[in-house]
C-alpha positions, -999 to 999 in steps of 0.1 A, spaced: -473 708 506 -510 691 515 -527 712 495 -512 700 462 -509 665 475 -547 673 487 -552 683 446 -533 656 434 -554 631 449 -588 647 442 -573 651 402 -566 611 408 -601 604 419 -621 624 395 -601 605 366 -607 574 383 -578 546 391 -568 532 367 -559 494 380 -533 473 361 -542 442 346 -527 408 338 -518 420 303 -502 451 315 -473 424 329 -474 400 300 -459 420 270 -469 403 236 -443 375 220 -419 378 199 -410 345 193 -430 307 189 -462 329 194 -494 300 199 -468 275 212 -459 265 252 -421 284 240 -432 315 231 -411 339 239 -417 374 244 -392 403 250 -385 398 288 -374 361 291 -353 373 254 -332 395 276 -330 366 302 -316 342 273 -294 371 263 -276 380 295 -272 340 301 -256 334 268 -234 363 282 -225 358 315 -219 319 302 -193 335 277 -176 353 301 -174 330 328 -158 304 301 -130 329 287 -120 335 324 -120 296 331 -98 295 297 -74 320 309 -69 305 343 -36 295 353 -24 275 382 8 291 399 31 272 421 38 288 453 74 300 458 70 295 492 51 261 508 26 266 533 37 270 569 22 238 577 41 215 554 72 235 559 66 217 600 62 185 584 88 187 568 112 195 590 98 168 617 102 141 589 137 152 584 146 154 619 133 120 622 150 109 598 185 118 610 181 100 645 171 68 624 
């Protein structure tokens, strides 16, 4: 095991590192090239998955439906029941 990490290493140095560079993390554009929009093919598959997820969250909003509960909350059902009580001494 540290012998070939030992050769690996000594293969690595005799090549020499090879360091990345600015343009190693800027892939060229696609898009508007020369301009302050250019787009290149990382912030295309930003626009792409926003156009997406913005399709999708607006279908679910679409199909949402507002259900009324067969059963009130425990608190009104209280409230309810005080109001009435009230209401029969009166």
């Amino acid at each position: 095991m540290v012998g070939s990490l030992s050769a690996g290493l000594l293969l690595a140095d005799e090549a020499g590192a090879h360091l990345p560079s600015v343009d190693d993390f800027l892939p060229p554009e696609i898009l508007f090239q020369g301009t302050p929009f250019a787009i290149n093919r990382i912030i295309l598959i930003r626009i792409v998955a926003t156009i997406v997820l913005l399709v999708v969250l607006g279908v679910t909003a679409k199909r949402a439906k507002l259900r009324r509960r067969s059963r009130p909350l425990a608190g009104r059902s209280r409230v309810r029941s005080r109001l009435r009580a009230r209401q029969g001494r009166v």
